[in-house]
VEXDREN-2710 file (C-alpha; in Angstrom, 1 decimal):
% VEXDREN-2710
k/r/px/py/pz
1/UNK/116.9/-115.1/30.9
2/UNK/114.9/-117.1/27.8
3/UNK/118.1/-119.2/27.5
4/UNK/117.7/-119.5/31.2
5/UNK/114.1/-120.9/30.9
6/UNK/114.8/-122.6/28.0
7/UNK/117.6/-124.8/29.7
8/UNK/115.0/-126.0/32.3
9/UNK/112.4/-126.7/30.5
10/UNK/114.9/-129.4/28.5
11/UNK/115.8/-130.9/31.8
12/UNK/112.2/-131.3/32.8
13/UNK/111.1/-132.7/29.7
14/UNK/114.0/-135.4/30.1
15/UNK/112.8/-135.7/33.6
16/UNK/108.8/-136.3/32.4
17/UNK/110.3/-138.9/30.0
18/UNK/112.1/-140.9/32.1
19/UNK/109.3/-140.8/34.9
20/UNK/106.9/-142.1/31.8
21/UNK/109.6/-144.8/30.5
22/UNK/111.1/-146.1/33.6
23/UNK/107.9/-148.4/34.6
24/UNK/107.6/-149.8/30.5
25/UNK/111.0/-150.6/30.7
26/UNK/110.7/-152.1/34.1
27/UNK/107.6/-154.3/33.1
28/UNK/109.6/-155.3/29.9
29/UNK/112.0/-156.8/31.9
30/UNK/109.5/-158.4/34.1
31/UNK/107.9/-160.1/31.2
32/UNK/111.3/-161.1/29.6
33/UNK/112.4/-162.3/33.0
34/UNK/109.6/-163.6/34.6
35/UNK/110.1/-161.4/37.9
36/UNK/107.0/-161.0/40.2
37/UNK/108.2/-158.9/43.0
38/UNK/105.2/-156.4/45.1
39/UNK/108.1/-154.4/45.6
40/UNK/108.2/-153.5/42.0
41/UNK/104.8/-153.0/41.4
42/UNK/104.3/-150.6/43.7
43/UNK/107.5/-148.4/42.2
44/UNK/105.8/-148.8/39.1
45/UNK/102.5/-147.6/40.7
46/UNK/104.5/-144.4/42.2
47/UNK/106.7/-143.4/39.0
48/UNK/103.5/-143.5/37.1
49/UNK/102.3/-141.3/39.2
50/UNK/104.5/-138.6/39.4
51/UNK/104.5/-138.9/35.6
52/UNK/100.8/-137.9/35.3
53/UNK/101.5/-134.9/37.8
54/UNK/104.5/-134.0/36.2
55/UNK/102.9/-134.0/33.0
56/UNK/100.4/-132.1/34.0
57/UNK/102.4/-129.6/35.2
58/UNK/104.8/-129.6/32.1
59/UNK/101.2/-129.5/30.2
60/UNK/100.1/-126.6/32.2
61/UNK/103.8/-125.1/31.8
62/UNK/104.2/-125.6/28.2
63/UNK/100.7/-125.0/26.7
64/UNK/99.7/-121.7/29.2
65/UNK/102.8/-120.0/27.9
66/UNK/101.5/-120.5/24.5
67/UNK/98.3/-119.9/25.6
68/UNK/99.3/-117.2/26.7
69/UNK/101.6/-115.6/23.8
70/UNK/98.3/-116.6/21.9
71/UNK/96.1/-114.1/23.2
72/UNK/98.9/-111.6/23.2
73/UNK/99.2/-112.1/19.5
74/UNK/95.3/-112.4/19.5
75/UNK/95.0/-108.8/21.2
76/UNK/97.9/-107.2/18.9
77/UNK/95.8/-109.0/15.7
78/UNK/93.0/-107.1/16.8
79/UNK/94.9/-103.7/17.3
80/UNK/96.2/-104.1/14.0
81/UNK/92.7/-104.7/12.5
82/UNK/91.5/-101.6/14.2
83/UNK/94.3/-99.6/13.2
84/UNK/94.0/-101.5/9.6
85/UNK/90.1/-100.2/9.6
86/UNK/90.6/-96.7/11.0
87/UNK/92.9/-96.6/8.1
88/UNK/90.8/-97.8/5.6
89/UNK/88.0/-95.1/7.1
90/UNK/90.4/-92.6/7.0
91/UNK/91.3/-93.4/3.1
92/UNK/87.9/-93.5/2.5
93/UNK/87.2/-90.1/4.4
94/UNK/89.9/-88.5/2.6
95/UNK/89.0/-89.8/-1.0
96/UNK/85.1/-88.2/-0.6
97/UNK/86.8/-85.1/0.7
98/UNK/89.4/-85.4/-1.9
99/UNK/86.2/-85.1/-4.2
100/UNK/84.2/-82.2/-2.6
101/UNK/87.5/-80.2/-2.2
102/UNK/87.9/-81.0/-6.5
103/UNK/84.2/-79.5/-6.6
104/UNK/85.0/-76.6/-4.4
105/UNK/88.5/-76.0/-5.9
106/UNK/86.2/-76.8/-9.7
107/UNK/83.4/-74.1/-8.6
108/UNK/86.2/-71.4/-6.9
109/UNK/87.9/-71.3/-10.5
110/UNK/84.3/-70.9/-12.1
111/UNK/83.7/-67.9/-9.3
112/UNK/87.2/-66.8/-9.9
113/UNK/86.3/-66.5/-14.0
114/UNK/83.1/-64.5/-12.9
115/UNK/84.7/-62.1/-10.4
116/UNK/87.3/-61.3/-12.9
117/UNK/84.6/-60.7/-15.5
118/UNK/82.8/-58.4/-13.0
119/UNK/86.2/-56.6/-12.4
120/UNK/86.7/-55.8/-16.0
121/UNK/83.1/-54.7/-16.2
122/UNK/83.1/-52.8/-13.2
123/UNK/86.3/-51.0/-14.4
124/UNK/84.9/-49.6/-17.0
125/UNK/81.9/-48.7/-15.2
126/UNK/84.2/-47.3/-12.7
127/UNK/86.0/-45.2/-15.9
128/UNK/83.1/-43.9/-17.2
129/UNK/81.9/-43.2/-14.0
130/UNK/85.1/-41.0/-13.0
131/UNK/85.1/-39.5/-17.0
132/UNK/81.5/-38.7/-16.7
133/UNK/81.8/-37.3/-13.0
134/UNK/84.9/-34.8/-14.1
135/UNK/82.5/-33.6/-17.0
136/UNK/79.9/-32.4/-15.2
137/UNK/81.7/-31.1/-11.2
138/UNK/82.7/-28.3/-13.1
139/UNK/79.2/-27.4/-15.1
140/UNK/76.9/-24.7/-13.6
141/UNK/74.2/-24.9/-16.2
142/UNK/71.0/-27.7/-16.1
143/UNK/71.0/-28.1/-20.0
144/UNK/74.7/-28.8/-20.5
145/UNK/74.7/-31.8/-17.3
146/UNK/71.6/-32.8/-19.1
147/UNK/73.9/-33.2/-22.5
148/UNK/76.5/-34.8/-21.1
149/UNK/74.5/-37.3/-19.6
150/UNK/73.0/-38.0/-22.8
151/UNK/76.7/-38.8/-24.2
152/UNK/76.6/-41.8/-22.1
153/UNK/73.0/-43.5/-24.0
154/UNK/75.2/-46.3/-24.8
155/UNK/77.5/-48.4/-23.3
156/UNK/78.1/-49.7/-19.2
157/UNK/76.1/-46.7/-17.9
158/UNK/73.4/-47.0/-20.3
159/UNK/70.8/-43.8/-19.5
160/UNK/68.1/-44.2/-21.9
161/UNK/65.7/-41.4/-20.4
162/UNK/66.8/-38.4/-18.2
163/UNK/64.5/-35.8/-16.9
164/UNK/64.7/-32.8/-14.4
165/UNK/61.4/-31.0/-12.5
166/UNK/61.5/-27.9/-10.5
167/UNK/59.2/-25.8/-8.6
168/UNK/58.8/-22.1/-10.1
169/UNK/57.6/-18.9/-9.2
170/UNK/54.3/-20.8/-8.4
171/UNK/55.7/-23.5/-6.9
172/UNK/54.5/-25.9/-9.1
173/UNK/57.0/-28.7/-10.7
174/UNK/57.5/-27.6/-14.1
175/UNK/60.8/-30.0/-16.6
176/UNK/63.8/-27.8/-16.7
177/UNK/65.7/-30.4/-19.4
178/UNK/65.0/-34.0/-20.2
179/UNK/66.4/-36.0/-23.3
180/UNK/64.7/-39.5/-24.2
181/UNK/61.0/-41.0/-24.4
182/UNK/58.8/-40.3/-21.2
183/UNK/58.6/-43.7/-19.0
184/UNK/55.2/-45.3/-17.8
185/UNK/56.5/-45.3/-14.2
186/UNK/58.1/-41.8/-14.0
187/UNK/55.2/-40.2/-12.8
188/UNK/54.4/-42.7/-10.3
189/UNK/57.9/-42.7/-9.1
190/UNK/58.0/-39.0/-9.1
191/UNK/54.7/-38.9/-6.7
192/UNK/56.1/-41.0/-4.4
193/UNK/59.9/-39.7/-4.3
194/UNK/58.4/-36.1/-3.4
195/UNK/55.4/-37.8/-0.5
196/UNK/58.4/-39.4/1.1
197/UNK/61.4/-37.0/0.7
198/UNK/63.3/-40.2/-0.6
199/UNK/64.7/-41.9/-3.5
200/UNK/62.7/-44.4/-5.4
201/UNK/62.9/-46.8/-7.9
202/UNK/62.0/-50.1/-9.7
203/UNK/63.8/-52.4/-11.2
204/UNK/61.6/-53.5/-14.8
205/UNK/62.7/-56.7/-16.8
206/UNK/65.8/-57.5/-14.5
207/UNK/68.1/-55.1/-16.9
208/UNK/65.5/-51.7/-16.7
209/UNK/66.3/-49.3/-13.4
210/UNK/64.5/-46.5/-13.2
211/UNK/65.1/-43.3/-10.0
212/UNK/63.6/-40.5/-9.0
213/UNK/65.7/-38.8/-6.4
214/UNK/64.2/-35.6/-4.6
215/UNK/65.4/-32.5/-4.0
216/UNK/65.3/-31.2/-0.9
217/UNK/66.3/-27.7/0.6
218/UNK/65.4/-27.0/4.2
219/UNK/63.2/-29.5/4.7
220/UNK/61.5/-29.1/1.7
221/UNK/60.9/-30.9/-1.9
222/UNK/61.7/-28.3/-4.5
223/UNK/62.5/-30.5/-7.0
224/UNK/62.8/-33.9/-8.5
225/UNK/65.7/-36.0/-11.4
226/UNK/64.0/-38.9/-12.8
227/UNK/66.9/-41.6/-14.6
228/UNK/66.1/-44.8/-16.7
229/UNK/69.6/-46.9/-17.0
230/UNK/69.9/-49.8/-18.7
231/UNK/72.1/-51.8/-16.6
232/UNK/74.6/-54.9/-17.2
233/UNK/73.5/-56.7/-14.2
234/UNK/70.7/-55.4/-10.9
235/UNK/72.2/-57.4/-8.1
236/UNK/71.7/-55.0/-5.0
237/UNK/75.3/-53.9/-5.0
238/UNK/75.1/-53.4/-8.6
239/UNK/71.8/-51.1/-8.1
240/UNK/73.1/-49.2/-5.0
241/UNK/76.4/-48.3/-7.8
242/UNK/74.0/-46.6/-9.8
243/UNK/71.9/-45.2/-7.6
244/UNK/74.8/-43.5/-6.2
245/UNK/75.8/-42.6/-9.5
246/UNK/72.3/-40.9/-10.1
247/UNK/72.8/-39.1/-6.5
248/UNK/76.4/-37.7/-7.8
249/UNK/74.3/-36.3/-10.6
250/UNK/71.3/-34.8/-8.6
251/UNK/73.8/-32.5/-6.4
252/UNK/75.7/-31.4/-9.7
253/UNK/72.1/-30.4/-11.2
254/UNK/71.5/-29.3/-7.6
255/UNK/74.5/-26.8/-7.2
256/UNK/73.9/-25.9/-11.3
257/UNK/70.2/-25.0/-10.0
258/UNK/71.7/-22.7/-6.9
259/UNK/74.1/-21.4/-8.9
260/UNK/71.7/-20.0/-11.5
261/UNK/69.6/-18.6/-8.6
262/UNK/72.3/-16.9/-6.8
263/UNK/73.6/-14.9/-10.3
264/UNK/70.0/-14.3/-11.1
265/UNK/69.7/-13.1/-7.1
266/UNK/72.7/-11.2/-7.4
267/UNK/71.4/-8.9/-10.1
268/UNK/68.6/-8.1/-7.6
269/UNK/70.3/-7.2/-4.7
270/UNK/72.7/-5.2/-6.8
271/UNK/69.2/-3.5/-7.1
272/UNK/68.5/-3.4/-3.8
273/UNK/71.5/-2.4/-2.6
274/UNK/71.1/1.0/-4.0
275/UNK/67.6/1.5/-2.7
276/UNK/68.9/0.2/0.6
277/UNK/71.5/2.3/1.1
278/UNK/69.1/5.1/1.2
279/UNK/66.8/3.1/3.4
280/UNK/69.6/2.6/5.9
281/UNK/69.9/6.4/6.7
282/UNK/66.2/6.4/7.4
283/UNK/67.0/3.4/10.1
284/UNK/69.9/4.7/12.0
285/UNK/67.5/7.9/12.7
286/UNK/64.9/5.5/13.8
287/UNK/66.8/3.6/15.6
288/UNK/68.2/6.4/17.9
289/UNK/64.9/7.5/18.0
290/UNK/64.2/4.1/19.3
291/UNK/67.1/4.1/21.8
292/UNK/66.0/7.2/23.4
293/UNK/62.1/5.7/23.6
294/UNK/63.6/2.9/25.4
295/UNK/65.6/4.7/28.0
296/UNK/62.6/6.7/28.9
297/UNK/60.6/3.6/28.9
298/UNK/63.2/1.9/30.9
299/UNK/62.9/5.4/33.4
300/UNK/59.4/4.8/33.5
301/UNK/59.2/1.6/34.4
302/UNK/61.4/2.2/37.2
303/UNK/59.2/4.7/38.5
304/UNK/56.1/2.4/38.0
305/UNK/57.9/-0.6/40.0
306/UNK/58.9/1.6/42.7
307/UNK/55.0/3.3/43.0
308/UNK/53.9/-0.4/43.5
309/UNK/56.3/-1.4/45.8
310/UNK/55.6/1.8/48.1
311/UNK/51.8/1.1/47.5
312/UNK/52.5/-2.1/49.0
313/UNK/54.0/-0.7/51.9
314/UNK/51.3/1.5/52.4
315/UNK/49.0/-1.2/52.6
316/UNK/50.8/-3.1/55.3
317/UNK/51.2/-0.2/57.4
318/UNK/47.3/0.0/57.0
319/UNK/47.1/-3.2/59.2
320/UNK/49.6/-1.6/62.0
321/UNK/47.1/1.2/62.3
322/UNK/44.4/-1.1/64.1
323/UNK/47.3/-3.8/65.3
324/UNK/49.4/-1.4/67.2
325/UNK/51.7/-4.4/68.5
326/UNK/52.6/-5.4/65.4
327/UNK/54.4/-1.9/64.2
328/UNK/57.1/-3.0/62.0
329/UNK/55.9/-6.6/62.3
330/UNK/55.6/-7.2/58.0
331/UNK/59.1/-5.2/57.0
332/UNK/60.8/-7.7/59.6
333/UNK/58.8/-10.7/58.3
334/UNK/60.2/-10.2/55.0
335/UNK/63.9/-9.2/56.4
336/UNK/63.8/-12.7/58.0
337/UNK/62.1/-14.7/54.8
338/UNK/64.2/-13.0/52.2
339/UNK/67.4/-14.3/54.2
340/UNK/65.8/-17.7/54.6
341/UNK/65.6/-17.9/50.8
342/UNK/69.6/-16.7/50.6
343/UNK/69.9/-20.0/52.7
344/UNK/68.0/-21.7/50.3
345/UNK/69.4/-20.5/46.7
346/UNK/66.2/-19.5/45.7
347/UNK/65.7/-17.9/42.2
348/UNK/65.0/-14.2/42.1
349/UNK/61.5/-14.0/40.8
350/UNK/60.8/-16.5/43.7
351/UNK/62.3/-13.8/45.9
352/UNK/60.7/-11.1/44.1
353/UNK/57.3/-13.0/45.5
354/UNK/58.3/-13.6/48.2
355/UNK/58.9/-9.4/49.2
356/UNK/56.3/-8.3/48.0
357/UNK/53.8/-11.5/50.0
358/UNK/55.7/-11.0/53.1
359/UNK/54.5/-7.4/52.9
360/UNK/50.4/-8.6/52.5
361/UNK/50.8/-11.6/54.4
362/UNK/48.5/-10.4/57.2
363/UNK/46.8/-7.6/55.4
364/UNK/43.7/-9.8/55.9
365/UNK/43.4/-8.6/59.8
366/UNK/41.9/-5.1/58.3
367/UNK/38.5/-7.5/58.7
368/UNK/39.2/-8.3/61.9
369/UNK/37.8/-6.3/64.7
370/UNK/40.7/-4.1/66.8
371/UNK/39.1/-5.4/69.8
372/UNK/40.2/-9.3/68.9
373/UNK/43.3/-8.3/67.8
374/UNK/44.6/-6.3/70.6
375/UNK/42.9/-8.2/73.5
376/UNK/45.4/-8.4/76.0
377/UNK/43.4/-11.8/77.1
378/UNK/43.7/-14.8/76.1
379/UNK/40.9/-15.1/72.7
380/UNK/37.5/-17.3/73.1
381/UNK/36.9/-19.7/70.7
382/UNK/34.6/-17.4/68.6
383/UNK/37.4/-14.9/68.6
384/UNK/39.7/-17.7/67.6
385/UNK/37.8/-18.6/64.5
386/UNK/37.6/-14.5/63.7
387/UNK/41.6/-14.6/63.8
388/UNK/41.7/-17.6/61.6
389/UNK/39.6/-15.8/58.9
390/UNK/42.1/-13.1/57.7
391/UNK/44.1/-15.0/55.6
392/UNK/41.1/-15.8/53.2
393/UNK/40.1/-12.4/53.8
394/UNK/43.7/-11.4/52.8
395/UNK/42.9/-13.4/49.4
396/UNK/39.7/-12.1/49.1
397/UNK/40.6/-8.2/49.1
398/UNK/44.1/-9.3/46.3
399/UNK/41.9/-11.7/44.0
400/UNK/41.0/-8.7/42.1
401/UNK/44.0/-6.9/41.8
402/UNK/46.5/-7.7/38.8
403/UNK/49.1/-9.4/41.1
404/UNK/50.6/-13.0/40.5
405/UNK/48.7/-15.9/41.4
406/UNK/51.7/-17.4/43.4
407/UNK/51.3/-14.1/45.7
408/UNK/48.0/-14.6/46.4
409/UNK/48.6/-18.3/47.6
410/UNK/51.3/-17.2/49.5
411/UNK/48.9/-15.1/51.6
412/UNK/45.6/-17.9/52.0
413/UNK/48.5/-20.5/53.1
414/UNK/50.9/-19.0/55.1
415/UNK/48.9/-20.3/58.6
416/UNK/48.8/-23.9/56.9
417/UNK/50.7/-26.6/58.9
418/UNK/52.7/-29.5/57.5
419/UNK/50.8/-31.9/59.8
420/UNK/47.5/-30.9/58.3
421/UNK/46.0/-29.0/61.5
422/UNK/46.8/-25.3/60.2
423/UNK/43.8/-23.4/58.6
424/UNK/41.9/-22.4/56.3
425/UNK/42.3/-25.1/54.5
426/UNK/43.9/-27.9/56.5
427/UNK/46.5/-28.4/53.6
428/UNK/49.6/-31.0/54.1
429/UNK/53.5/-30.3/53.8
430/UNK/53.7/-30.6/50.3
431/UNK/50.3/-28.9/49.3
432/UNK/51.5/-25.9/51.1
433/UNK/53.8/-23.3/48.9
434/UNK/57.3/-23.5/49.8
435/UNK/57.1/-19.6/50.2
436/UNK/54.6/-20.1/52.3
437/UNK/56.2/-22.1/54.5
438/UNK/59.0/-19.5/54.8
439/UNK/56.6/-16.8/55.6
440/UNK/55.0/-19.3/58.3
441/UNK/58.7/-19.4/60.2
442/UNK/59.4/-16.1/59.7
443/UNK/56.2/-14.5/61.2
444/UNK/56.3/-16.9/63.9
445/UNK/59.8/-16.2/64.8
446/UNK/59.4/-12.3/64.9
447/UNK/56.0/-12.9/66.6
448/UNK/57.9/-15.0/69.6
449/UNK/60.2/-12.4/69.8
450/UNK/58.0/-9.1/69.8
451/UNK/56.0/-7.7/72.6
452/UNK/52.1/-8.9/72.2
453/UNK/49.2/-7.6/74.3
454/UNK/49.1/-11.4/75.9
455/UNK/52.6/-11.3/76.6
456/UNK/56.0/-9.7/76.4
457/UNK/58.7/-11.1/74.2
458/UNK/60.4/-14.3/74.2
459/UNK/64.3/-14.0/74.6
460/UNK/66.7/-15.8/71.7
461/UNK/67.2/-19.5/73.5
462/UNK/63.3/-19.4/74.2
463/UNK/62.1/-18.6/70.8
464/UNK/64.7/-20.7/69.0
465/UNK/64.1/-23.6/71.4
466/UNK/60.2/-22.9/70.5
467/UNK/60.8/-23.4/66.7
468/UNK/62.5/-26.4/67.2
469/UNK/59.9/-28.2/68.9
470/UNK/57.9/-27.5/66.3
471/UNK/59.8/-28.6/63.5
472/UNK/57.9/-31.2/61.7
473/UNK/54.6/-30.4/63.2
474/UNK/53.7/-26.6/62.6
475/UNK/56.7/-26.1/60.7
476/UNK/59.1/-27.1/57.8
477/UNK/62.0/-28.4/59.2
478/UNK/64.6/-27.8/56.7
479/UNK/63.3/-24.4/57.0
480/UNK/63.5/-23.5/60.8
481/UNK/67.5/-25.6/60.5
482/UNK/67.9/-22.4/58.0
483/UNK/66.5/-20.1/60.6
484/UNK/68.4/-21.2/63.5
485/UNK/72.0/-21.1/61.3
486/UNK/71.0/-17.4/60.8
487/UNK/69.9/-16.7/64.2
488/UNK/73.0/-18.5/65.8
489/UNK/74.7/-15.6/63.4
490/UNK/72.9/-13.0/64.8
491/UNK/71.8/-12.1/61.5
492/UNK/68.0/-12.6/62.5
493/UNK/67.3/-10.4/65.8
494/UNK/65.6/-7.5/65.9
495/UNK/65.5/-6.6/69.7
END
C-alpha cells in the first residue's frame, strides 16, 4: 500500500513539473524564434494555472502528511517524556523509601539487639522466678518463706526489704517476720492497701518498687506483705511481672498462715471433741424432747385454726338470724368465690382470705334494722342509704380484732363498682381489691338466684344474662367470663 502511494506521488510530481516547465520552455522558443501567436499565450496562461493548483494540491499533499506524521511524533515525544518523568518520580520515590526502609531495617536491628537483651534478662528472671516459686509451694511455715525470700537480696529479683503483718487475738496488725531496713513508704502503703482491699505500690527512683498486697478472707483484711525490689527495668509489663511475683508469694504466706491455724485449731477441737461427745447425748434427749413439743404444738394449732374458723361461721350465721332470706347466703358466697379463684390460679394465702372474708362480707347488716332488710317492698331512699352502711359497719365491728388487714378491705369494698358508682367509697376498677371484686360477683350471683322478700329467684339464663350486662359497669369482666365458664359447667348452682 506505501509502495502504492509512493508510485503516485512520483508521477504527480513529474506531472507538477512539466505543468511548471512547459510555458518556460514555450516562451524560450518564442523569444529564440520570434513567434507571437494569442493562441499560445493563452496555453501558457492555462498551464500556469493548473501548475499553481496543482502545486497546491501536491503542497497540501506532501507537507499535511508530514504535518501530520509530525504531530504523531510530537504526541509520542510527549508520551515518552511523561513516561520518562513518571520514571524519574518513581526512581526518586523509591530512592527516599530506599532510605527510610535502611532506617527502619537500621532501627529493627537496634530493637532486635534490645529484645534479645530483654529475653536473656527475662530468662533469668523467669529461672529464678520458677527456682524461687518451687522453694517456697511446698513451705507451711511464715519464717522459712521469709528466708528464702531473703536468699534472693541480690541479683534479677532484687528484694531488699520484706515484711509480713497480721491481725492477732486482738485484731490488731502485729509483724510475723520481716528481714531488711523498714521503708519510709511502707506504712503509708500499708494504710492504704488495707482502706482499699487492693494492692499498692510506688515506683521510687525509676529502679525502687515497693507493694503492699492485702490479705483478705471473707471479705475481710486480716493481714498485709509489704516488698521493696530493686528491679532491672519498671516498664508497666515489667512492674505487673513483679507484682505478680509478690502475689505468688502472699498466697504461699497465705496458705503457711491457714496452715498454722488449722494444726493449732486442730489441737482444740481434739479438745472439744471429747467434751462434745458428752454434750451430744444431752442434745439427742433435747431434741426428742423437742420433737414431741412440736407435734403437740402442731396439734394445737390445728385446734386453734379450726376454733377461728367455726367462730367465724358463727358470726355469719349471726346475720341470718335477723336476714331470714339469706340462710345459707355467706357459705354459698364463698363456694362460688373460692371456685372463681381456681379459675384464676390464685395463691393459697390469697384464698385463705378470701374464705374466711366471704364468710364476714355482710356481717355489717347486724346494724341494720330487720325491718329494712326484710321489707318485702321495694326500700326508700333513706332505707337505701341504711343498706349501703353495713359494709363500713362490717369494718367497723373487725378493725379491732387481730385479723389481716387485706380481710378487712375485702369486707368495706366488696359493694365498690369498677365504674366508680359503688359505695362507700366510690372507688374505681383498679382501687378496688381483686378479692373484692370476686366477692362482688359471687354475692350478686347467688343473690339473683335466691328467693328475696322483693322477689323470687332468677332462673340460670336470667341471672347469667344479668351478669353479663353488667360486665364492665358493676362488675369485673374477666371475673363474671370466669363465672359463666363455671356456671355453663354446672359447677355454680345451688337451686
Amino acid at each position: 500500500m506505501k509502495l502504492q502511494k509512493s508510485l503516485w506521488m512520483r508521477v504527480f510530481e513529474f506531472f507538477l513539473f512539466f505543468l511548471i516547465g512547459f510555458p518556460l520552455a514555450v516562451q524560450i522558443v518564442e523569444v529564440f524564434f520570434n513567434i507571437k501567436k494569442p493562441s499560445i499565450e493563452y496555453l501558457q496562461i492555462v498551464t500556469l494555472f493548473f501548475a499553481i493548483v496543482f502545486f497546491t494540491v501536491f503542497y497540501i499533499l506532501r507537507y499535511g502528511s508530514i504535518l501530520k506524521r509530525y504531530r504523531v511524533f510530537e504526541r509520542k515525544q510527549k508520551v515518552i517524556i511523561k513516561k520518562l518523568k513518571e520514571e524519574k518520580d518513581s526512581i526518586e520515590k523509591n530512592y527516599i523509601d530506599s532510605i527510610r526502609l535502611n532506617k527502619e531495617m537500621t532501627n529493627i536491628v537496634k530493637r532486635l539487639i534490645e529484645t534479645e537483651r530483654d529475653i536473656r534478662e527475662k530468662d533469668e528472671w523467669l529461672k529464678n522466678f520458677f527456682e524461687l516459686s518451687t522453694k517456697i509451694i511446698s513451705l507451711s511455715n511464715v519464717e522459712n518463706i521469709v528466708g528464702v525470700i531473703g536468699e534472693y537480696s541480690h541479683g534479677s529479683l532484687g528484694f531488699f526489704r520484706m515484711s509480713i503483718y497480721h491481725d492477732g487475738d486482738d485484731k490488731r496488725f502485729k509483724i510475723l517476720s520481716q528481714f531488711g531496713q523498714k521503708d519510709v513508704h511502707e506504712q503509708l502503703l500499708l494504710s492504704r492497701a488495707k482502706e482499699d482491699f487492693n494492692i499498692a505500690y510506688k515506683i521510687e527512683n525509676n529502679n525502687l518498687l515497693k507493694v503492699a498486697i492485702p490479705i483478705i478472707s471473707e471479705e475481710r483484711c486480716e493481714g498485709i506483705c509489704f516488698y521493696g525490689i530493686e528491679c532491672r527495668s519498671t516498664s508497666s509489663e515489667d512492674v505487673e511481672y513483679y507484682i505478680s511475683l509478690c502475689n505468688f508469694i502472699t498466697m504461699a504466706i497465705k496458705n503457711a498462715i491457714y496452715y498454722t491455724n488449722l494444726k493449732k485449731q486442730k489441737s482444740e477441737i481434739e479438745d472439744l471433741y471429747e467434751k462434745s461427745t458428752y454434750m451430744n447425748e444431752k442434745l439427742k434427749e433435747t431434741i426428742e424432747e423437742l420433737n414431741k413439743s412440736k407435734a403437740e404444738l402442731e396439734k394445737k394449732n390445728q385446734e386453734i385454726e379450726k376454733f377461728f374458723y367455726e367462730t367465724i361461721l358463727c358470726l355469719s350465721k349471726a346475720i341470718e338470724y335477723k336476714d331470714v332470706y339469706t340462710k345459707g347466703h355467706c357459705e354459698r358466697v364463698q363456694s362460688i368465690a373460692l371456685k372463681i379463684a381456681d379459675e384464676l390460679s390464685l395463691s393459697d394465702e390469697e384464698k385463705d382470705v378470701l374464705k374466711v372474708a366471704c364468710l364476714l362480707h355482710d356481717i355489717g347488716k347486724i346494724g341494720v334494722k330487720e325491718d329494712i332488710l326484710n321489707k318485702k317492698g321495694s326500700l326508700e331512699a333513706h332505707e337505701y342509704k341504711e343498706i349501703q352502711k353495713h359494709p363500713l359497719i362490717g369494718y367497723n365491728i373487725l378493725k379491732d380484732l387481730e385479723f389481716t388487714d387485706r380481710i378487712k378491705k375485702v369486707v368495706l369494698q366488696h359493694h365498690e363498682r369498677v365504674d366508680g358508682r359503688g359505695y362507700p367509697f366510690g372507688l374505681k376498677d383498679k382501687e378496688i381489691d381483686l378479692l373484692a371484686k370476686i366477692v362482688a360477683v359471687a354475692d350478686a350471683y347467688d343473690a339473683m338466684t335466691s328467693d328475696r322478700p322483693y322477689r323470687k329467684a332468677f332462673d340460670k339464663e336470667t341471672a347469667l344474662n344479668e351478669m353479663k350486662r353488667c360486665a364492665g359497669s358493676q362488675f369485673d369482666t374477666a371475673i363474671v367470663e370466669k363465672l359463666i365458664n363455671l356456671a355453663q359447667k354446672g359447677l355454680v348452682m345451688f337451686l
